[in-house]
C-alpha positions as CSV (number, residue, x, y, z in Angstrom):
1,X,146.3,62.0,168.0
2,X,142.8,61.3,166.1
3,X,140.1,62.0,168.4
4,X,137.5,61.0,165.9
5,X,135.7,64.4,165.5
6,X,132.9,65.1,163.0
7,X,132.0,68.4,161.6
8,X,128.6,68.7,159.7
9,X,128.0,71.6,157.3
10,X,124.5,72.4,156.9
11,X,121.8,70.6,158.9
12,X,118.9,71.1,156.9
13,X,116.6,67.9,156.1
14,X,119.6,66.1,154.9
15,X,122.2,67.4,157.4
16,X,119.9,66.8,160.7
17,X,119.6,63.2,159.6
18,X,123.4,63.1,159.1
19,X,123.9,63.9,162.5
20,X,120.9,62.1,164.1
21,X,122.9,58.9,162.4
22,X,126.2,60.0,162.9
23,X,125.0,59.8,166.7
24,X,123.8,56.2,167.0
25,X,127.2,55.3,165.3
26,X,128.9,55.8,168.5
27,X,132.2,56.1,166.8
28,X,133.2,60.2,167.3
29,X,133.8,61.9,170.7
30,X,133.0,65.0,169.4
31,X,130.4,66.5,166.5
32,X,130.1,70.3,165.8
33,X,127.3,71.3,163.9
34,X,127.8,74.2,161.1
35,X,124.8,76.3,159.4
36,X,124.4,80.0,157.7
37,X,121.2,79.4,160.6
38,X,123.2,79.8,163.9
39,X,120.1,78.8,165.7
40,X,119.2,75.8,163.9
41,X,122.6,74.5,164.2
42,X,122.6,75.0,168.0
43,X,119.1,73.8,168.0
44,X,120.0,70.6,166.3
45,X,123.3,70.2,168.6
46,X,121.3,70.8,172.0
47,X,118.7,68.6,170.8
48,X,120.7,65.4,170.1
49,X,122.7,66.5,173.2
50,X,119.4,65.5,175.1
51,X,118.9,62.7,173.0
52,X,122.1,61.3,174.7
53,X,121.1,61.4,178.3
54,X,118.4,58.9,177.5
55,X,120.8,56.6,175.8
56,X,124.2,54.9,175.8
57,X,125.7,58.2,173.9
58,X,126.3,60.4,177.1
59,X,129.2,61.0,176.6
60,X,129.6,62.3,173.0
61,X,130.4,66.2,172.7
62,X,127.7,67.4,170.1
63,X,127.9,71.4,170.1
64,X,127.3,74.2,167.9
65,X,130.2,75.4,166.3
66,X,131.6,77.6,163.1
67,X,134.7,76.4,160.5
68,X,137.4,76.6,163.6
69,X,136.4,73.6,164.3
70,X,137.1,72.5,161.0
71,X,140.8,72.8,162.3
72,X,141.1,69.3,164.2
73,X,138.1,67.5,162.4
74,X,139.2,63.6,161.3
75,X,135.6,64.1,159.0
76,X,133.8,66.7,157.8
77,X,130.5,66.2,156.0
78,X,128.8,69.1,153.7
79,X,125.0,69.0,153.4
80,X,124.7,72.9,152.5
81,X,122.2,74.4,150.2
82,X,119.0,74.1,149.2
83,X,117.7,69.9,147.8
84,X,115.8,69.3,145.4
85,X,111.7,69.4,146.5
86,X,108.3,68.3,146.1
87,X,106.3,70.2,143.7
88,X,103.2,70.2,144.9
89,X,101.5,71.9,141.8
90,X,102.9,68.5,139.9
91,X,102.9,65.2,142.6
92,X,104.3,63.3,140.0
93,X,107.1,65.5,138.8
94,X,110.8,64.5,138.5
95,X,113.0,68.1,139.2
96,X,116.4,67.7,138.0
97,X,119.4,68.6,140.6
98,X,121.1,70.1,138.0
99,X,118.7,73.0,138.1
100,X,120.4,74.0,142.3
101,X,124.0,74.4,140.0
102,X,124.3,77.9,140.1
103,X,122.9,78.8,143.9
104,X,125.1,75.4,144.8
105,X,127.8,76.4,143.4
106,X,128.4,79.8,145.5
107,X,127.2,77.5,148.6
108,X,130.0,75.1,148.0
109,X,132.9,77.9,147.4
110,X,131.6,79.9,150.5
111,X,132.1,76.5,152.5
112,X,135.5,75.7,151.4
113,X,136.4,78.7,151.7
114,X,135.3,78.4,155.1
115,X,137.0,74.9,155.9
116,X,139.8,75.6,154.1
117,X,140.7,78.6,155.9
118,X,141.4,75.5,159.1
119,X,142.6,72.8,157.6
120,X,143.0,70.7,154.4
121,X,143.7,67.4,156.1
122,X,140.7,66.2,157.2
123,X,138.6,64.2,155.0
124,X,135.8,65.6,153.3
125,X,132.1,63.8,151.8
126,X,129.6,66.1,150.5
127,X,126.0,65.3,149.7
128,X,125.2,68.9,148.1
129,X,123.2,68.6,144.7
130,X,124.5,68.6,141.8
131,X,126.5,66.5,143.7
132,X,128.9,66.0,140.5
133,X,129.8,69.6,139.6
134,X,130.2,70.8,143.7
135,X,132.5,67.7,143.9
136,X,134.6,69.1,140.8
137,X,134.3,72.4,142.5
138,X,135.4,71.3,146.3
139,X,138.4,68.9,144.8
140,X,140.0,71.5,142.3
141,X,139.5,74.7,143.3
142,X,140.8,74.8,146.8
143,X,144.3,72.8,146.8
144,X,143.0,69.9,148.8
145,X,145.0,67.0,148.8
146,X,144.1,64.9,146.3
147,X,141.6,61.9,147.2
148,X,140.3,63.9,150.2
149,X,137.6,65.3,148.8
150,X,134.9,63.3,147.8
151,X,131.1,62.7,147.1
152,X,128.6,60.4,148.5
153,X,127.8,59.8,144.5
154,X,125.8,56.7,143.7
155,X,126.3,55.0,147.0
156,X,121.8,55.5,147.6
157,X,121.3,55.0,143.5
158,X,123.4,51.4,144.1
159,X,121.3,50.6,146.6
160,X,117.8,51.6,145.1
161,X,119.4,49.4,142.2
162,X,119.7,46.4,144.9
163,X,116.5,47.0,146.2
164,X,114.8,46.9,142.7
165,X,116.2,43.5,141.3
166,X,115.7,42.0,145.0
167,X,111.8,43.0,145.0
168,X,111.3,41.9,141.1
169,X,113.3,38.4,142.1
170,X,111.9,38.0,145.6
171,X,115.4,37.5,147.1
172,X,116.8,39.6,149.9
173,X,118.7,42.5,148.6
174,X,121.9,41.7,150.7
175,X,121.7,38.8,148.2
176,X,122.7,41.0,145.1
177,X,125.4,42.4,144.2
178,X,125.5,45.5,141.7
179,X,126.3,49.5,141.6
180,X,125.1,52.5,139.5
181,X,127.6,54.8,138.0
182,X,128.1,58.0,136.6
183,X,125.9,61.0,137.5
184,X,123.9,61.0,140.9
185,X,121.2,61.9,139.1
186,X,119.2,61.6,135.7
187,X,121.9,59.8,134.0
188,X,123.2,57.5,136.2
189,X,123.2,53.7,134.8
190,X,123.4,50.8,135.9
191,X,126.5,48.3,135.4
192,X,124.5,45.5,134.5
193,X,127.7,43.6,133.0
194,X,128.3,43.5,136.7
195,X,125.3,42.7,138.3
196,X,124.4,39.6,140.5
197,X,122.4,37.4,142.3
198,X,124.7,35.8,145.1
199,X,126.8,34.6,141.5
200,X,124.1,34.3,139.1
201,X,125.2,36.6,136.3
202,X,122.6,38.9,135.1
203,X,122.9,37.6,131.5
204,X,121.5,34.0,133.5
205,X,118.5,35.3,135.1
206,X,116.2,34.2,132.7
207,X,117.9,30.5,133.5
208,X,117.6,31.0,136.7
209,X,114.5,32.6,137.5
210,X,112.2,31.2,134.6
211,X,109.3,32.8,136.0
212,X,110.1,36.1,136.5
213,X,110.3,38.5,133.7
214,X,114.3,40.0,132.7
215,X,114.1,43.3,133.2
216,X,116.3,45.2,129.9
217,X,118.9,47.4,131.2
218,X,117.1,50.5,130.4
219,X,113.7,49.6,132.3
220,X,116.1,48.4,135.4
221,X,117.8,52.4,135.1
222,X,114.5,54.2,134.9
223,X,113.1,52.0,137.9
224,X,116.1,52.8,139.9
225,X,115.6,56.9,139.1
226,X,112.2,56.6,139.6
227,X,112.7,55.4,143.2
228,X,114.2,58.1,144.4
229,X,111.3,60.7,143.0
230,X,108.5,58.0,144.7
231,X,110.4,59.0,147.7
232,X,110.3,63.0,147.1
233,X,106.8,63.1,146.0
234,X,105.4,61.3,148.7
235,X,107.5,62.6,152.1
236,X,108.6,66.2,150.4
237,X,112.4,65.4,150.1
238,X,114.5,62.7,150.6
239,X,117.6,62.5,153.7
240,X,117.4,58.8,154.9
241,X,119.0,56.9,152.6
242,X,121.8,59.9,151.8
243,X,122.5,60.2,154.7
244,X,123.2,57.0,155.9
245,X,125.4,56.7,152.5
246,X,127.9,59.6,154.0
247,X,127.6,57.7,157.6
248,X,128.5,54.6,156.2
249,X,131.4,56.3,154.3
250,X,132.3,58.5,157.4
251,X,133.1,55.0,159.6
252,X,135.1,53.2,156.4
253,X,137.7,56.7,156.8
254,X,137.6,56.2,160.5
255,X,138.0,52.3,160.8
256,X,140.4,52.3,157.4
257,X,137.6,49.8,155.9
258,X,139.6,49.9,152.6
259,X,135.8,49.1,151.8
260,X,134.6,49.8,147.9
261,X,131.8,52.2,146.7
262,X,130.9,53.6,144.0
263,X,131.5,57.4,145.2
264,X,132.1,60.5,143.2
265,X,135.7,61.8,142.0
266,X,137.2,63.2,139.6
267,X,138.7,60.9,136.9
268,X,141.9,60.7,136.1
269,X,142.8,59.3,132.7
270,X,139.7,56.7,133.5
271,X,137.5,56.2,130.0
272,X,139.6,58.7,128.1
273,X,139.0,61.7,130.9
274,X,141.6,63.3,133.2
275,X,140.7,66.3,135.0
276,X,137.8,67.3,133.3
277,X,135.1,65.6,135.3
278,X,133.7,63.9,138.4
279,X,131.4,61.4,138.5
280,X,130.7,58.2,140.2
281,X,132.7,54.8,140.2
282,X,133.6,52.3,142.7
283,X,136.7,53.3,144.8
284,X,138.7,51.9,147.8
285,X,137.6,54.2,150.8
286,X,139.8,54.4,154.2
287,X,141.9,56.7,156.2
288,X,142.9,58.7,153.5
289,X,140.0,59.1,151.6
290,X,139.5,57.7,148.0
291,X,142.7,55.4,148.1
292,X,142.5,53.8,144.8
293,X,139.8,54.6,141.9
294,X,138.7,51.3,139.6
295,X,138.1,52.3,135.6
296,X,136.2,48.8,135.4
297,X,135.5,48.0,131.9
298,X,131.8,48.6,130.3
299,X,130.3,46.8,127.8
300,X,129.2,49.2,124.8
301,X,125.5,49.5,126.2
302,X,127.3,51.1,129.6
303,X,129.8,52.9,127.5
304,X,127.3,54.7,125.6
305,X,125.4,55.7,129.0
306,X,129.1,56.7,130.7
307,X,129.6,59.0,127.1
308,X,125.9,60.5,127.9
309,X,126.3,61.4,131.8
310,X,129.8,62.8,131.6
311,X,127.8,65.2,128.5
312,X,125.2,66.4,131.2
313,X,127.3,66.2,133.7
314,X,129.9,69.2,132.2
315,X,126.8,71.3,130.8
316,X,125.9,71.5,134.8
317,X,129.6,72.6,135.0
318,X,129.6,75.1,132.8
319,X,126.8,76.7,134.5
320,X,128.9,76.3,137.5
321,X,131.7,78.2,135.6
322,X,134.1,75.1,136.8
323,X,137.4,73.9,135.6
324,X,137.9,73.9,132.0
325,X,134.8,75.4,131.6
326,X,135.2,78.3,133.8
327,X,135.5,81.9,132.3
């Protein structure tokens, strides 16, 4: 029987908000916290766990715990290793995640080692950076069922992306309809054959809104990047919006949402790639993960971006020594 139990690795920034959210959700009866920082993992559990007596949550088991409790999780969510941060010699610079690959990458083996030492049934999202190449990693080095293992991929960059074309149309951003894909990073594009206002094509906006200026695909990408460093350089690091991507992903496994988001997986025979690479694309998420992946089709403008972030994407891999790549 499911008890709807939730196991966070690593509550850092990222990993506290995780569980701060995953808290309000009010959908797991149990959380254990996980972190190479045994006190700040039972610091973080006993705080929220006094949280709860103020509130409606009473009656949720948050704990410290280690990967045994991996054994009968439903979730488990990986925010391990260092993030990205401000530099604050440079308050305008953009850091690339790809440069956490190689001190990632031993994170992420460590902690499936860990988990899969328990269990390799419960479903896992990870928000580690390069989120790409630890994804590759998680899914095809440790015999987990296939579709299990997934990232939170361009879930935040989708809606930075719904959040820019809303503020430069002055409509609400529920209105619009759009994802990014491919690398939850630098590269990451956005679909704009398959963007929308409520319906209105993006090839129509210029009909439609006469007096607002079309933003080109490219300026739209760059916007949607640059959001997410406006964010770092100004708090230190970003953990909101991340977080509630993996919460939101968390309760369409539990609830079988069949929901779709553009998450990261490994493709498989998708744009001429099988095995070789994971990066972002929408998928249908419920109680057993990544239930169906969809190849959409790209114009040429998208295909040329998809050719350029799978390129980046496996020259973080072979720093990771992954798959194909790996010596």
């Amino acid at each position: 029987m499911h008890k709807n139990k939730l196991v966070v690795v690593g509550v850092g920034h990222v990993g506290s908000y995780v569980l701060a959210d995953a808290m309000k959700l009010r959908l797991f009866a149990e959380i254990a916290t996980i972190d190479i920082l045994e006190n700040v993992a039972y610091g973080e559990a006993l705080d929220q766990a006094h949280a709860t007596a103020l509130t409606y949550m009473s009656n949720v088991d948050v704990h410290a715990g280690d990967y045994s409790d991996c054994a009968d999780a439903d979730v488990i969510i990986i925010a391990a290793g260092p993030s990205v941060l401000k530099d604050d010699n440079n308050p305008n610079a953009i850091p690339d995640r790809a440069s956490l690959t190689i001190k990632n990458a031993a994170v992420i083996r460590e902690v499936m080692a860990g988990i899969t030492k328990y269990t390799k049934e419960a479903i896992i999202i990870l928000i580690t950076n390069p989120l790409d190449t630890v994804t590759y990693i998680a899914a095809s080095e440790f015999g987990y069922p296939e579709g299990r293992i997934f990232g939170t991929g361009t879930m935040l960059d989708s809606a930075r992306l719904r959040k820019v074309i809303a503020q430069q149309y002055g409509v609400d951003p529920k209105s619009v309809t759009g994802y990014m894909m491919g690398e939850h990073g630098f590269t990451a594009f956005p679909v704009v054959s398959r963007l929308a206002i409520n319906g209105i094509r993006y090839e129509e906006f210029g009909t439609y809104f006469p007096e607002t200026e079309t933003l080109d695909p490219e300026s739209i990408g760059a916007a949607v990047v640059q959001s997410a460093y406006d964010v770092l350089n100004g708090k230190g690091w970003t953990n909101a919006g991340v977080a509630q991507a993996a919460i939101t992903l968390a309760q369409a496994v539990l609830l079988d949402e069949k929901s779709v988001h553009p998450v990261c997986t490994i493709l498989r025979g998708q744009y001429g790639h099988d095995g070789d690479v994971a990066l972002s694309m929408p998928c249908l998420i419920g109680r057993n993960g990544v239930e169906k992946q969809f190849g959409v089709a790209l114009d040429d403008w998208e295909t040329a971006k998809l050719k350029a972030s799978i390129d980046y994407i496996q020259l973080a891999m072979k720093d990771a020594k992954t798959g194909p790549f790996r010596a």
